[in-house]
C-alpha positions in Angstrom: -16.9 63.6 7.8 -16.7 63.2 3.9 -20.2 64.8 1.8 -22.2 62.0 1.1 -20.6 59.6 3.6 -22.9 58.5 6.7 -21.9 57.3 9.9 -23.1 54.5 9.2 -21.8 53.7 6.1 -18.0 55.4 6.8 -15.5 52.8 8.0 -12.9 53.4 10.4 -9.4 53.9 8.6 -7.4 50.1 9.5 -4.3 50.9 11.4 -1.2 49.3 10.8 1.2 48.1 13.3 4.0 47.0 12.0 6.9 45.6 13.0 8.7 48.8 12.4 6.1 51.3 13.9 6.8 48.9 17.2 10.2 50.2 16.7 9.2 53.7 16.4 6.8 53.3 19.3 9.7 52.3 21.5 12.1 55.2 20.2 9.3 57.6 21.3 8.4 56.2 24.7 12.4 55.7 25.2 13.8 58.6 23.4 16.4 56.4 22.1 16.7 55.1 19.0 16.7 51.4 18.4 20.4 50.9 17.2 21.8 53.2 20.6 19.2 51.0 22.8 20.5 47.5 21.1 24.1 49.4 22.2 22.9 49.7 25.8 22.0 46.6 25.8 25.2 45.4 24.7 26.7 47.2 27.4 24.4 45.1 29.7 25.3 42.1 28.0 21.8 41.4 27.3 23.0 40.7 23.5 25.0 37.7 24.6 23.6 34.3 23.2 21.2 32.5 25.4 19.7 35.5 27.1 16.4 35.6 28.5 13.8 37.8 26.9 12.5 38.4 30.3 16.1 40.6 31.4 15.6 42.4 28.0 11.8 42.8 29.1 12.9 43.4 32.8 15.6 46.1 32.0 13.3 47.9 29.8 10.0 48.2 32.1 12.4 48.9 34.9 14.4 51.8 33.4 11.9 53.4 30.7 8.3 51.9 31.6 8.3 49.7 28.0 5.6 47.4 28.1 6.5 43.8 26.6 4.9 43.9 23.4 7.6 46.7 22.4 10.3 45.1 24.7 9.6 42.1 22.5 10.6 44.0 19.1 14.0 44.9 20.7 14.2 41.3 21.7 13.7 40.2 17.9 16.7 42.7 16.9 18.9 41.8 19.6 18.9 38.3 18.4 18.3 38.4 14.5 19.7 42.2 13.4 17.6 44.5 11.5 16.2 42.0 8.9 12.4 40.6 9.6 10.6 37.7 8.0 9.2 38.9 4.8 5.7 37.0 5.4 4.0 40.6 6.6 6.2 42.4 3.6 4.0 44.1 1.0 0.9 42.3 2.3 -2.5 44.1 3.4 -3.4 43.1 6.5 -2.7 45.1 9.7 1.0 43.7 10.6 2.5 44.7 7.2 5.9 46.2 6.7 7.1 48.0 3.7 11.0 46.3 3.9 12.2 43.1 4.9 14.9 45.5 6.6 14.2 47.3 10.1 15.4 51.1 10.5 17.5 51.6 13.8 18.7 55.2 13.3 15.7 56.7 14.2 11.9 57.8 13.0 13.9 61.8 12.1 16.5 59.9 9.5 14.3 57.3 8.2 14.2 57.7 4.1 11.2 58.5 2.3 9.9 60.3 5.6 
């Protein structure tokens, strides 16, 4: 607790989950990075236009216990690359991103880490 700062005056510090931390979060749960899990994927052929989120979902419950919410972020990659909408970009609410462009190598070779 900070001096002077009450309990009932000290606010809880706002997380942020971000488009990339979803990322992260599925790197850590699948010990893969994103760029070698979009590769397994490909091997899958669950890149191929017209795919069903639900295989991507499916295949990555089934084999690493992902829940859909960070399923979903590999889903978003698979079909548009590493570049995100740049509404949530530089903004200050709790789904902002620093870059319009996703890392895939990894939370350990990220720059600026």
């Amino acid at each position: 607790m900070l001096a002077g700062v009450s309990p009932a005056t000290a606010r809880p510090q706002e997380s942020t989950t971000s488009f990339q931390a979803y990322l992260d979060a599925l790197e850590e749960k699948t010990g893969h990075t994103p760029r070698e899990l979009v590769a397994q994927a490909h091997e899958r052929g669950l890149d191929a236009p017209g795919t069903e989120a639900a295989a991507v979902v499916s295949w990555l419950a089934d084999e690493y216990g992902v829940g859909r919410g960070h399923a979903m972020a590999l889903v978003h990659v698979l079909r548009n690359g590493a570049t995100i909408s740049t509404k949530h970009v530089g903004g200050t609410g709790s789904h902002r991103d620093g870059s319009d462009t996703l890392w895939l190598d990894g939370r350990a070779t990220k720059p600026g880490r």
